[in-house]
mmCIF file of the N, C-alpha and C atoms, coordinates in Angstrom:
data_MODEL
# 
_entry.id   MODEL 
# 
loop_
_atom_site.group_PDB 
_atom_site.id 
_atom_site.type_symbol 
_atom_site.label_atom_id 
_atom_site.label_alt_id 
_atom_site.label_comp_id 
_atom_site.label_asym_id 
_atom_site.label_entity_id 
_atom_site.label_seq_id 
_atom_site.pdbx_PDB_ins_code 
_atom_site.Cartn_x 
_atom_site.Cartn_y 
_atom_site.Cartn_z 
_atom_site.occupancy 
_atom_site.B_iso_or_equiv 
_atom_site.pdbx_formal_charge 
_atom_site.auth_seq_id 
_atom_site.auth_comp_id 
_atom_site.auth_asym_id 
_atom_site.auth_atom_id 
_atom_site.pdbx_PDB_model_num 
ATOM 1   N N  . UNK A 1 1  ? 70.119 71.190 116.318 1.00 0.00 ? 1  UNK A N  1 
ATOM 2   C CA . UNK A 1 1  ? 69.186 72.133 115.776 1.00 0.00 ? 1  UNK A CA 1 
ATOM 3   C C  . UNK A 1 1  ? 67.767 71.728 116.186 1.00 0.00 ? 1  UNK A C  1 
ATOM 4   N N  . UNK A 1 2  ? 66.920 72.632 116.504 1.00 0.00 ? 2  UNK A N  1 
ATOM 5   C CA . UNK A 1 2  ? 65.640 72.716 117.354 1.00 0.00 ? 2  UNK A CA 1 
ATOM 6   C C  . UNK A 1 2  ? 64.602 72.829 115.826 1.00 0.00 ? 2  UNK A C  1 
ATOM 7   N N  . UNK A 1 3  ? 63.981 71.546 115.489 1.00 0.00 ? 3  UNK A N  1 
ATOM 8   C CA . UNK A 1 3  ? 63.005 71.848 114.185 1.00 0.00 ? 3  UNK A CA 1 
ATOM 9   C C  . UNK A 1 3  ? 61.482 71.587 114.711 1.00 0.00 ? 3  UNK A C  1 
ATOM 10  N N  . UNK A 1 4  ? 60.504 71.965 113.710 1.00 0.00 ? 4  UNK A N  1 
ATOM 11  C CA . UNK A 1 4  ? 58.690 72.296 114.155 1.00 0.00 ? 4  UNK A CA 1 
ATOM 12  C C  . UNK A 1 4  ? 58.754 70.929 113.273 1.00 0.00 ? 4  UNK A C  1 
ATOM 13  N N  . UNK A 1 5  ? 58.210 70.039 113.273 1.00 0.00 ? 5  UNK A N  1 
ATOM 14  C CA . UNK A 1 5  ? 56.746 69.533 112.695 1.00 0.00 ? 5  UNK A CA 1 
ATOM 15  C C  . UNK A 1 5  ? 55.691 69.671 112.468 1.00 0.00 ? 5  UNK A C  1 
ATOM 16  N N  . UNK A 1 6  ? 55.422 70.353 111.269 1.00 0.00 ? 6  UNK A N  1 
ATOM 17  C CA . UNK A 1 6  ? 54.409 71.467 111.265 1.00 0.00 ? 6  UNK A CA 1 
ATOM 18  C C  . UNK A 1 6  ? 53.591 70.449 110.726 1.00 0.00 ? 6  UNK A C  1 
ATOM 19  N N  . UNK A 1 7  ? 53.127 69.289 110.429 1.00 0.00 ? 7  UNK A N  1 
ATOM 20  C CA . UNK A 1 7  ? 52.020 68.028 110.190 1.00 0.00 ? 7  UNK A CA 1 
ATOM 21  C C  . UNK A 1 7  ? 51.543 68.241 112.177 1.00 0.00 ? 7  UNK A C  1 
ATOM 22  N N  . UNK A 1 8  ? 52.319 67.805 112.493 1.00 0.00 ? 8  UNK A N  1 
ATOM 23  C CA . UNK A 1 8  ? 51.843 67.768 114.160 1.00 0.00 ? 8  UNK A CA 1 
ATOM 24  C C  . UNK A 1 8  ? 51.301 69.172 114.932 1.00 0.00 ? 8  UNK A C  1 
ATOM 25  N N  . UNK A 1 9  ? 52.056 70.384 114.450 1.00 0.00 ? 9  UNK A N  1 
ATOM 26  C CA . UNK A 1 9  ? 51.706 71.781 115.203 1.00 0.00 ? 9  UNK A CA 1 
ATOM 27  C C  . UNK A 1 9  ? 50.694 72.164 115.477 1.00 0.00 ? 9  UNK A C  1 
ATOM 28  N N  . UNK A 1 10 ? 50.379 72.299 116.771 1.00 0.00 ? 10 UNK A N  1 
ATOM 29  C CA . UNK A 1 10 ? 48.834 72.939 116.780 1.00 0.00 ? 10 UNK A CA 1 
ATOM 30  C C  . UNK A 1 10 ? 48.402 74.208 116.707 1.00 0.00 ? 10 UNK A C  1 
ATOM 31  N N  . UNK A 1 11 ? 49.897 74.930 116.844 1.00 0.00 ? 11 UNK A N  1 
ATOM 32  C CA . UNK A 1 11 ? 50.267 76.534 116.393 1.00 0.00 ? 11 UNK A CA 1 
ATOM 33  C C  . UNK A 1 11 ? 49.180 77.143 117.786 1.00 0.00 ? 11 UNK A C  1 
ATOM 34  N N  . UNK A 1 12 ? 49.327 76.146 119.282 1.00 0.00 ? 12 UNK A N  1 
ATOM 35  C CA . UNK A 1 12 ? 49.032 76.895 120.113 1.00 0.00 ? 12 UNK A CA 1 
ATOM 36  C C  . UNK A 1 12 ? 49.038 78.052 120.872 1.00 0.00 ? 12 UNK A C  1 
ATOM 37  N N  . UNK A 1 13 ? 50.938 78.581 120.614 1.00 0.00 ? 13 UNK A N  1 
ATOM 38  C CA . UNK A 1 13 ? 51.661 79.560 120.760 1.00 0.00 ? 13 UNK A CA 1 
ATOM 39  C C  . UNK A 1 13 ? 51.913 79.168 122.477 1.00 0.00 ? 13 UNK A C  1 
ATOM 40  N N  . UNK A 1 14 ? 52.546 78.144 122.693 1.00 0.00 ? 14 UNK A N  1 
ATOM 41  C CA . UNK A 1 14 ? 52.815 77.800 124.138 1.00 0.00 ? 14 UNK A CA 1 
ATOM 42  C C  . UNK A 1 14 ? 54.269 77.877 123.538 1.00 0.00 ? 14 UNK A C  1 
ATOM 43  N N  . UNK A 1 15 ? 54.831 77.428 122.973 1.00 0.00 ? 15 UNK A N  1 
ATOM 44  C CA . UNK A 1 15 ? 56.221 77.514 123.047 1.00 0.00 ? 15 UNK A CA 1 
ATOM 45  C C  . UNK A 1 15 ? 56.867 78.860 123.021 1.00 0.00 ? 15 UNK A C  1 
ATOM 46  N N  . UNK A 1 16 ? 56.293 79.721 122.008 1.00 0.00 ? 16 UNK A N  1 
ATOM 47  C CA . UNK A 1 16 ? 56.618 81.136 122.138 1.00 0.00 ? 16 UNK A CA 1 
ATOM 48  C C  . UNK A 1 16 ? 56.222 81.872 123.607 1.00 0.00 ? 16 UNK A C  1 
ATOM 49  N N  . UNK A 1 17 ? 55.485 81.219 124.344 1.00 0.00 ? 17 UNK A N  1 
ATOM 50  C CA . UNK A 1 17 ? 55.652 81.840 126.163 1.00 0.00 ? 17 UNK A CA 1 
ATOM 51  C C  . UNK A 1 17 ? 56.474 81.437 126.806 1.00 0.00 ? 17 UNK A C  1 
ATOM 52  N N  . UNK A 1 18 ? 57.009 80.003 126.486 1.00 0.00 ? 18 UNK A N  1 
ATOM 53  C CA . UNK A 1 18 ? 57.944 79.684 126.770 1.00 0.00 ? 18 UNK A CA 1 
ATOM 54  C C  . UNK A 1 18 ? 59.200 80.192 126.726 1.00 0.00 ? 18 UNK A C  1 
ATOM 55  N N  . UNK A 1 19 ? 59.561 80.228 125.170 1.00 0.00 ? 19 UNK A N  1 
ATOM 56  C CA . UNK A 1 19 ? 61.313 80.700 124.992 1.00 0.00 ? 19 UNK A CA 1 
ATOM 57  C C  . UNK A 1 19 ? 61.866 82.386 125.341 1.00 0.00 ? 19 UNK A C  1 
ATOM 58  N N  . UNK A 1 20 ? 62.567 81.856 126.641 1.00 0.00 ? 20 UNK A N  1 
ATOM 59  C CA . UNK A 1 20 ? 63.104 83.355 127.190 1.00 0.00 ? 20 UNK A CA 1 
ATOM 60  C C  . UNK A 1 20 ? 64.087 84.055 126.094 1.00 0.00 ? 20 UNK A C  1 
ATOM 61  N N  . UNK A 1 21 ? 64.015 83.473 124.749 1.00 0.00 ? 21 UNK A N  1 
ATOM 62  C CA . UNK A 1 21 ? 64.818 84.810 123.967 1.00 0.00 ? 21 UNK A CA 1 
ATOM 63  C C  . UNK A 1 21 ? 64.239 84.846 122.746 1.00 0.00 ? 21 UNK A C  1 
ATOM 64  N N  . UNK A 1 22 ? 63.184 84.583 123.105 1.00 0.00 ? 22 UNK A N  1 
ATOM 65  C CA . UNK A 1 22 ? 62.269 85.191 121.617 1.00 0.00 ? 22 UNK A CA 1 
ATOM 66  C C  . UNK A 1 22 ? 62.579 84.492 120.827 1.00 0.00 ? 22 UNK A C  1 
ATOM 67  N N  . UNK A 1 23 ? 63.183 83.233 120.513 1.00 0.00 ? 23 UNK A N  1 
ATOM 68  C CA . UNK A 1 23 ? 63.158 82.617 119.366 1.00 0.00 ? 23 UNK A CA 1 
ATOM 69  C C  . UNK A 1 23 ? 62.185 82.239 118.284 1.00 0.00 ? 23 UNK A C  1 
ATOM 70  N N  . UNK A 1 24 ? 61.252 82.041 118.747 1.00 0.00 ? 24 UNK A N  1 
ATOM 71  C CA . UNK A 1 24 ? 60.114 81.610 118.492 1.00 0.00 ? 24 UNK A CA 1 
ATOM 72  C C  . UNK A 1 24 ? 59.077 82.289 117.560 1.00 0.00 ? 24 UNK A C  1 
ATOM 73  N N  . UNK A 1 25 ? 59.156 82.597 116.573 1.00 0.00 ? 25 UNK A N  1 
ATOM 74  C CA . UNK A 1 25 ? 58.142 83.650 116.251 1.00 0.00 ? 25 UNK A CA 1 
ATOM 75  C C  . UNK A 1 25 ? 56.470 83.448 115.275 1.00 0.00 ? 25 UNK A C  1 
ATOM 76  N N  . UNK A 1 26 ? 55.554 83.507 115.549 1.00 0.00 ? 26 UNK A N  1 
ATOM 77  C CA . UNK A 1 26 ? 54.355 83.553 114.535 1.00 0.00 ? 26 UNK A CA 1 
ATOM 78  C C  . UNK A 1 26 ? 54.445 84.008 113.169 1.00 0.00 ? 26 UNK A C  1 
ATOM 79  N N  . UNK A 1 27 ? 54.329 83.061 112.522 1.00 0.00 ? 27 UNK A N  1 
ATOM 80  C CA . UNK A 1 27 ? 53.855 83.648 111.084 1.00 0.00 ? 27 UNK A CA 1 
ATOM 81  C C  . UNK A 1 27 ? 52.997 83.008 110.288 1.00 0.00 ? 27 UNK A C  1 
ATOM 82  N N  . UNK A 1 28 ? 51.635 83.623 109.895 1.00 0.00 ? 28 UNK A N  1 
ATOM 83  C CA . UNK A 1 28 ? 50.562 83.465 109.153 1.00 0.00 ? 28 UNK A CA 1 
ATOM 84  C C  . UNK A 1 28 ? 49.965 82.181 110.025 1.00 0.00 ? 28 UNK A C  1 
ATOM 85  N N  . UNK A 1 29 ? 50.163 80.726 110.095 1.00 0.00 ? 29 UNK A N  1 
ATOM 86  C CA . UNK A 1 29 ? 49.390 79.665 110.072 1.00 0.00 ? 29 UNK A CA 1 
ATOM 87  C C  . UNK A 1 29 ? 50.277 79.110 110.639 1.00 0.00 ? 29 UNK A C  1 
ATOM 88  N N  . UNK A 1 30 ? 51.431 79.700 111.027 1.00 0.00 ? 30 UNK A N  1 
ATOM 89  C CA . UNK A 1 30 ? 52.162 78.663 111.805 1.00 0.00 ? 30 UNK A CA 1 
ATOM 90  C C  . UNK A 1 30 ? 53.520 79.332 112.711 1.00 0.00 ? 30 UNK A C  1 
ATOM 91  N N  . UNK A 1 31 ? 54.458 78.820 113.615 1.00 0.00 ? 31 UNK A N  1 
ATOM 92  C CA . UNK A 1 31 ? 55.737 79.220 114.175 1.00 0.00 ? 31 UNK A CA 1 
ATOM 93  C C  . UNK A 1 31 ? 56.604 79.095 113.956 1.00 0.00 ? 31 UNK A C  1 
ATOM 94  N N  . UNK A 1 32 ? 58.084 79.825 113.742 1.00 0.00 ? 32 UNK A N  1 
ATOM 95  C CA . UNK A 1 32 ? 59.157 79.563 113.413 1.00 0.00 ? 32 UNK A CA 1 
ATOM 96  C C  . UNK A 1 32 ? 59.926 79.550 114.223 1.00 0.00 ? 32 UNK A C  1 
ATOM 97  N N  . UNK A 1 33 ? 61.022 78.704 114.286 1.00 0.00 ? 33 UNK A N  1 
ATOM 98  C CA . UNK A 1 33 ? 62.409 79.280 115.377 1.00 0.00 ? 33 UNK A CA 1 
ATOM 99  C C  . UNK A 1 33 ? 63.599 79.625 114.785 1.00 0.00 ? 33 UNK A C  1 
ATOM 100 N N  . UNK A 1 34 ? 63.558 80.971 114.860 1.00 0.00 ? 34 UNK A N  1 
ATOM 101 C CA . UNK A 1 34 ? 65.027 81.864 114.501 1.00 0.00 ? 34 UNK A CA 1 
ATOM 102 C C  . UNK A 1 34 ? 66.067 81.175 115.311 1.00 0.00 ? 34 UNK A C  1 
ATOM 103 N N  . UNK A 1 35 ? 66.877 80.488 114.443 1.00 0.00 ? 35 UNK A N  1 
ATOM 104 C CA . UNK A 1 35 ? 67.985 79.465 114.784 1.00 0.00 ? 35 UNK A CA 1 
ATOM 105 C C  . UNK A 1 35 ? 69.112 80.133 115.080 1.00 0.00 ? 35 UNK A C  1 
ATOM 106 N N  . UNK A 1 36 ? 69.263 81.713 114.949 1.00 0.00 ? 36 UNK A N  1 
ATOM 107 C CA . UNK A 1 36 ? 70.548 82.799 115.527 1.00 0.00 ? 36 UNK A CA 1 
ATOM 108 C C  . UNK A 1 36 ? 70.048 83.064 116.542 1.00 0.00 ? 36 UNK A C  1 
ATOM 109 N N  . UNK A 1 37 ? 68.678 82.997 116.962 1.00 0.00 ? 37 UNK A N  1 
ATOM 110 C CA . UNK A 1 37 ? 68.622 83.174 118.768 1.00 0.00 ? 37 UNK A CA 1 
ATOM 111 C C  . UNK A 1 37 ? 68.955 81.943 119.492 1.00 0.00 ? 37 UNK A C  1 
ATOM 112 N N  . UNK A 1 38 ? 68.240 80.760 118.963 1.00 0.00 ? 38 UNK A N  1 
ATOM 113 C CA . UNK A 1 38 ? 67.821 79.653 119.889 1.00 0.00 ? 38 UNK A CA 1 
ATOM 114 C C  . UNK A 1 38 ? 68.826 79.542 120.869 1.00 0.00 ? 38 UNK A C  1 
ATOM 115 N N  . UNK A 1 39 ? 68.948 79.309 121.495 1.00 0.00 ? 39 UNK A N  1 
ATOM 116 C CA . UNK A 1 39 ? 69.802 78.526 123.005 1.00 0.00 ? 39 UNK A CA 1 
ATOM 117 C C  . UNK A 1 39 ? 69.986 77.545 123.607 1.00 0.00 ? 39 UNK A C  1 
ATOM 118 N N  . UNK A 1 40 ? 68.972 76.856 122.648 1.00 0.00 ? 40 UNK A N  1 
ATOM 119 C CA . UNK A 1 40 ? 68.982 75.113 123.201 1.00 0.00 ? 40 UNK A CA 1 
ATOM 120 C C  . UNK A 1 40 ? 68.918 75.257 124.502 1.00 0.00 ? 40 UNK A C  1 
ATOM 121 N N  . UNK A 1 41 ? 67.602 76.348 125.150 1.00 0.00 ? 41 UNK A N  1 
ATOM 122 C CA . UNK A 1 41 ? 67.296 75.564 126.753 1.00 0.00 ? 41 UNK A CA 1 
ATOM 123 C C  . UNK A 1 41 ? 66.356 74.423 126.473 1.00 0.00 ? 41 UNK A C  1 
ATOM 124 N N  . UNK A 1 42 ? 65.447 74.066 125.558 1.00 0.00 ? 42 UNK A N  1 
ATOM 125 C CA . UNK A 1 42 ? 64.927 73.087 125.688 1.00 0.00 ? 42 UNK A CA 1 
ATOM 126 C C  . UNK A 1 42 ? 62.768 73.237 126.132 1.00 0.00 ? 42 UNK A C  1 
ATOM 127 N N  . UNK A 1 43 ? 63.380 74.871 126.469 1.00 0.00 ? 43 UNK A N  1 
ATOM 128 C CA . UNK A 1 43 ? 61.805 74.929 127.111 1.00 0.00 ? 43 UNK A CA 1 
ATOM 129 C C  . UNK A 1 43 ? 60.750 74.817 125.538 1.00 0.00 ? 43 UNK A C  1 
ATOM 130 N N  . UNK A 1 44 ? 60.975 74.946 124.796 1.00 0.00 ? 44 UNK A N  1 
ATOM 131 C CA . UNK A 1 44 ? 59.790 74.722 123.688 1.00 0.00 ? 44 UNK A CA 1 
ATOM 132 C C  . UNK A 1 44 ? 59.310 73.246 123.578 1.00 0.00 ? 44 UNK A C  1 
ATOM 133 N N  . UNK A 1 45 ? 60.588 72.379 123.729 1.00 0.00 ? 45 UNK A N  1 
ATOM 134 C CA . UNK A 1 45 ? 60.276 70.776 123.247 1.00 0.00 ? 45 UNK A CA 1 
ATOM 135 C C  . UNK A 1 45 ? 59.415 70.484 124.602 1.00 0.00 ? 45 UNK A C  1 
ATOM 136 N N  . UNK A 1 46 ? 60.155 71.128 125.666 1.00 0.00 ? 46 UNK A N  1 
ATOM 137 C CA . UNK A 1 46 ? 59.340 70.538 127.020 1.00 0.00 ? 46 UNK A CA 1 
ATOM 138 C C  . UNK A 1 46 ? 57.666 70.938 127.104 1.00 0.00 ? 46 UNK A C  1 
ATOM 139 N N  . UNK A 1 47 ? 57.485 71.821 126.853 1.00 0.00 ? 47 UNK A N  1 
ATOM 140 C CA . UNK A 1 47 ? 55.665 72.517 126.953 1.00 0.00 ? 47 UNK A CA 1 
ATOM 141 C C  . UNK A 1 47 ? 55.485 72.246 125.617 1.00 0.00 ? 47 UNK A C  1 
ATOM 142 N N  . UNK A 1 48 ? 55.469 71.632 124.336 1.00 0.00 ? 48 UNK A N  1 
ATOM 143 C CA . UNK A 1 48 ? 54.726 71.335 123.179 1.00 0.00 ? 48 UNK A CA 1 
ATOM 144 C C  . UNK A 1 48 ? 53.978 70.032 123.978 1.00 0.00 ? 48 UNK A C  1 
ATOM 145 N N  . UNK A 1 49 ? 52.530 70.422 123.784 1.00 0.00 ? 49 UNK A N  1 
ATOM 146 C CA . UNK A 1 49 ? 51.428 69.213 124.234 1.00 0.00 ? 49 UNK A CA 1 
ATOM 147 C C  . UNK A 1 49 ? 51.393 68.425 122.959 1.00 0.00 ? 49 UNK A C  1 
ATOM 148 N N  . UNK A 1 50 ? 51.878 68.567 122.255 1.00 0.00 ? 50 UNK A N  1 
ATOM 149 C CA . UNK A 1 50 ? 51.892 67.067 120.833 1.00 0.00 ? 50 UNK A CA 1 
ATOM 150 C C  . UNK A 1 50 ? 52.885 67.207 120.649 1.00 0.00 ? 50 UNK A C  1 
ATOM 151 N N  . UNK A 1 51 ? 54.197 67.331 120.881 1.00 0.00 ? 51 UNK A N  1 
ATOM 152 C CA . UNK A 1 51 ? 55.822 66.696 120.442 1.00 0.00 ? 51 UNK A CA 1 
ATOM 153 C C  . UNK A 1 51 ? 55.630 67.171 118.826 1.00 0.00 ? 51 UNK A C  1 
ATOM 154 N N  . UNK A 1 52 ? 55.566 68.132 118.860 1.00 0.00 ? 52 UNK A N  1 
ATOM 155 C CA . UNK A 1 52 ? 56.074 68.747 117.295 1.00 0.00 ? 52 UNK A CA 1 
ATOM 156 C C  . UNK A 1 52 ? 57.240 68.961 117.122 1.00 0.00 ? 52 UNK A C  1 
ATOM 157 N N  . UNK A 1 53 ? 57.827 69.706 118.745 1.00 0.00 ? 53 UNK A N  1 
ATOM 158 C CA . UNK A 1 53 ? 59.411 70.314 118.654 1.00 0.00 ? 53 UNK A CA 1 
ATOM 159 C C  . UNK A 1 53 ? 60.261 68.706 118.636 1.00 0.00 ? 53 UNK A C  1 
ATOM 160 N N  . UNK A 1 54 ? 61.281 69.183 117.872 1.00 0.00 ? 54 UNK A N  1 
ATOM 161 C CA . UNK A 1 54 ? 62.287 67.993 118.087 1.00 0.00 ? 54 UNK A CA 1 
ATOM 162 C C  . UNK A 1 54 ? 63.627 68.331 118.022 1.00 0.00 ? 54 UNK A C  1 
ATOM 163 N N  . UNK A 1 55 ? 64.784 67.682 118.405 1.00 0.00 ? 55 UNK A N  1 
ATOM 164 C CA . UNK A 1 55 ? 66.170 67.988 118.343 1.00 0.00 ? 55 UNK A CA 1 
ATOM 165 C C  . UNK A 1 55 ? 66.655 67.044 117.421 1.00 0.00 ? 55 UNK A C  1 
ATOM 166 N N  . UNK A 1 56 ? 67.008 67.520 116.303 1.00 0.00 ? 56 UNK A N  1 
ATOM 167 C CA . UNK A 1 56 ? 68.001 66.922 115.277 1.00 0.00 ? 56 UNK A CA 1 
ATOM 168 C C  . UNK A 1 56 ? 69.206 67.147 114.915 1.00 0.00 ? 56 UNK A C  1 
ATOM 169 N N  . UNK A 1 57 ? 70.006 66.199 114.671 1.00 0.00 ? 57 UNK A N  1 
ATOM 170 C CA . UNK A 1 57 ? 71.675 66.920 114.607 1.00 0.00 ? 57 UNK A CA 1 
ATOM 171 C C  . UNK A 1 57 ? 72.109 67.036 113.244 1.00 0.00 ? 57 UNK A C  1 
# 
């Protein structure tokens, strides 16, 4: 499972250009990832410039 660290987020919105299926979505002050899209390609953890995204099992 693909989780935010939202202490770390800079809520740049690079990961949401990133994820080719929309997982990713804005809300108010910060991003979420709709965990019925995700796909585990990985492109959010890779383009976060502060390692907010992380993979936990």
């Amino acid at each position: 499972m693909i989780k935010i660290d939202y202490e770390e987020c800079a809520v740049c919105e690079q990961c949401l250009e990133m994820c080719p299926e929309e997982a990713i979505i804005k809300k108010a002050f910060k991003v979420e990832i709709t965990e019925d899209k995700c796909t585990f390609c990985y492109n959010c953890l890779d383009c976060c410039p502060v390692g907010a995204i992380y993979e936990e099992d």
